[in-house]
Structure formats: C-alpha cells, structure tokens
C-alpha positions in Angstrom: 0.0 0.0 0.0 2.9 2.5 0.9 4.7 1.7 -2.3 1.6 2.2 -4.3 1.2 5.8 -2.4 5.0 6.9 -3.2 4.9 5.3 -7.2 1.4 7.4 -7.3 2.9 10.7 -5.7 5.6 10.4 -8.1 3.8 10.1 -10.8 1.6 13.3 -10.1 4.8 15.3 -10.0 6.3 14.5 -12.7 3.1 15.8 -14.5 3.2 18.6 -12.6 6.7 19.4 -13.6 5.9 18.5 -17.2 3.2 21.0 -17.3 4.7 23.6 -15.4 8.0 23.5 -17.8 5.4 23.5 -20.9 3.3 27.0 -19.5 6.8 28.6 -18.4 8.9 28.2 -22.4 7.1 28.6 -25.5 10.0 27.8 -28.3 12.8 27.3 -25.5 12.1 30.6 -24.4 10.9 31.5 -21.1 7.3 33.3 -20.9 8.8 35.8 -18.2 11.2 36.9 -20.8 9.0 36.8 -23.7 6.6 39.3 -22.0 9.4 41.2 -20.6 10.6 41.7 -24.5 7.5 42.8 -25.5 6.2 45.0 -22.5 9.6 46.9 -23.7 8.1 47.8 -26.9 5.6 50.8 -27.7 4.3 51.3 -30.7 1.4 53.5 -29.9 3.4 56.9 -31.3 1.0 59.9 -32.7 2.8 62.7 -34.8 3.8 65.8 -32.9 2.6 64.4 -29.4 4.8 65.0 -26.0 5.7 61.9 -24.2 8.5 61.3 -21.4 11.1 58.6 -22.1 14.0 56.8 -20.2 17.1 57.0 -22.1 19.3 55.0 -19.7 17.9 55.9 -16.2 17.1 59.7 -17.2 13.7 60.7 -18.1 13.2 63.1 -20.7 10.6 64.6 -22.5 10.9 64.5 -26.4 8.3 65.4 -29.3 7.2 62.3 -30.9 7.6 63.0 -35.1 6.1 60.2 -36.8 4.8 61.3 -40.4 7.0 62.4 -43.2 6.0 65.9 -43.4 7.4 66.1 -39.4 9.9 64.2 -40.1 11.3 66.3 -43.2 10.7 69.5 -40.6 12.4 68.4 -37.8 14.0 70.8 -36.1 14.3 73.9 -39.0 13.4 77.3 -38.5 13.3 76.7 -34.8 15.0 78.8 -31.9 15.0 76.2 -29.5 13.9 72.3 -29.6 11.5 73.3 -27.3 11.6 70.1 -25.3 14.5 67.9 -23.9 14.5 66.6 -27.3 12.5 65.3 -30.8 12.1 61.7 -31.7 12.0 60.5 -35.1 10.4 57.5 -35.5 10.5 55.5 -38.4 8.6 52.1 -39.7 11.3 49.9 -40.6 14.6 50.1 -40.4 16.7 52.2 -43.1 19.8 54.5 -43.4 18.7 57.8 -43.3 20.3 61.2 -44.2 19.3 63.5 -41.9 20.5 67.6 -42.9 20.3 71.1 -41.0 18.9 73.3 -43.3 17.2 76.6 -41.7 18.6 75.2 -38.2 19.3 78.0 -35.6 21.4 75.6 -33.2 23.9 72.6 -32.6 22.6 69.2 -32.1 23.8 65.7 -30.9 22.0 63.0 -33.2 21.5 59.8 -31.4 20.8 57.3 -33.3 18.7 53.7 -32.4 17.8 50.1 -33.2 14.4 49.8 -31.4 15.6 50.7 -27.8 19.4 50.8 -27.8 21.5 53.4 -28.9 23.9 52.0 -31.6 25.4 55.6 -33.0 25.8 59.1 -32.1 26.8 62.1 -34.1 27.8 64.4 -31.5 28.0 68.2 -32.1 26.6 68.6 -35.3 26.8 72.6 -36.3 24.0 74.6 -37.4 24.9 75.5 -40.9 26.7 78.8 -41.8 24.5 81.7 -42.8 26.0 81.5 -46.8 26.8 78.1 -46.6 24.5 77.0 -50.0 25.5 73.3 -49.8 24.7 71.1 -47.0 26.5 68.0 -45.1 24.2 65.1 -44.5 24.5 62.9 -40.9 23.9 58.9 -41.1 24.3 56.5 -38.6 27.0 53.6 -39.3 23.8 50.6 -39.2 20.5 51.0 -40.1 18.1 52.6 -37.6 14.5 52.7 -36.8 14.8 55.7 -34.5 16.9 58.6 -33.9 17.0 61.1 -31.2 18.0 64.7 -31.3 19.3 66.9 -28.4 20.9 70.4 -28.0 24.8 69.8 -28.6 26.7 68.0 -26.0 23.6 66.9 -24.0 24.1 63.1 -25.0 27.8 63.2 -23.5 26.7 65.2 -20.7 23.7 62.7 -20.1 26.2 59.8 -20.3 24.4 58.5 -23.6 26.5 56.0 -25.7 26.1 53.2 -27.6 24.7 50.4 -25.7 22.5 52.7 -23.8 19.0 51.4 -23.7 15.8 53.6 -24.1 12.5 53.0 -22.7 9.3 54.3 -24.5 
C-alpha cells in the first residue's frame, strides 16, 4: 500500500513538472522573458505628441515626429527644440540622411535600433548663414529611431552606444 502511495505521488509530480515547464517556455524561451521583451516595446506613437522617455535611467521629455511631413521638418526654422529633445520615428529600419537646413542651433543625433542606442553624431553645427551646400548625418547601421538633443547633451547625459531607451 505504501509503495503504491509513493509510485502514485511520483507520478503526479512528474506531470506537474511537465506541465509547469510547458506554460513557463514557448519555443525554448521563457514566458517571463517573452513578455518582458514585448512590455519593452511601444508602438502606440501619434505625430507631434509629447511623451516622457528613459534613455538609460534619465527621463526626458521629447516630441514624438512620426509622419514624413514632421519628419522632413524636424528641427528647422526653430529657436530652440522646445523640449528635452525630438524623436524621429520610423517604420522599418533604413539609413537615413538626416540635414540642417534653416537650423538656428547645434545638435547631438543619437541614433537607435528599437531601444538601444547604436550611433551618435555628436555636435553637429548649425549651418553657416552663406553656406549654400549642405552636409548630411547617417548612422554607421541601419536605424529605426533617432534622437535629437541640443549639442553635448548626450555626453553630458552619459548616452552611448549600448544605452538602452524606454518608450
């Protein structure tokens, strides 16, 4: 009777193991870090809007710039971003070429791969007032973000690349 008990006991936890293990992986990977992953992404962004983000463990507010008429804006003609920064966010991942034309002050570009930094073009200067052609700013990999801050903010803020941003 007392071996039955133990082979019986056994035998419930191993299917409770087995199930347990089953609800805690999906493909190898555990469901804590699955939902981890995506709780990180946000992809809830409306043109123009305000929102506070993390960029490391330092909050700052940015404009959000999502369409292409924002994006081709940017910054130009202002005196001042206005906020900490401006956001560019983009729907897939490219190269892009970003210019300063009708800009009024130095920026740092930072530039991102979904949350983590992976370039920074520190100190770009506001164009000359008779400079007639332009110099254009890429990142060295493709990006899906950029941020852009007054000059020398993103060494002052400790920004580089690895740094992880939170939306």
């Amino acid at each position: 009777m007392k071996q039955k008990i133990v082979i019986s006991s056994l035998a419930v936890l191993s299917l409770l193991t087995i199930f347990f293990w089953i609800n805690k992986t999906q493909n190898g990977v555990p469901m804590a870090a699955q939902q981890a992953a995506l709780s990180k992404v946000d992809t809830s962004f409306t043109d123009r809007e305000r929102r506070t983000i993390m960029v490391g463990t330092i909050p700052l507010e940015v404009e959000v710039v999502t369409s292409p008429e924002s994006t081709t804006q940017g910054l130009s003609g202002r005196e001042e971003i206005g906020a900490d920064g401006m956001l560019f966010i983009f729907p897939e991942l490219r190269t892009p070429r970003f210019w300063m034309p009708d800009m009024k002050f130095d920026i740092d570009i930072v530039w991102l791969n979904d949350d983590t930094v992976v370039d920074i073009s520190a100190s770009v200067p506001k164009p000359k007032p008779e400079q007639k052609a332009l110099p254009t700013y890429s990142p060295s990999e493709p990006v899906n973000r950029v941020l852009e801050l007054p000059a020398g903010k993103a060494a002052e803020l400790g920004i580089v690349p690895g740094t992880i941003c939170n939306y």
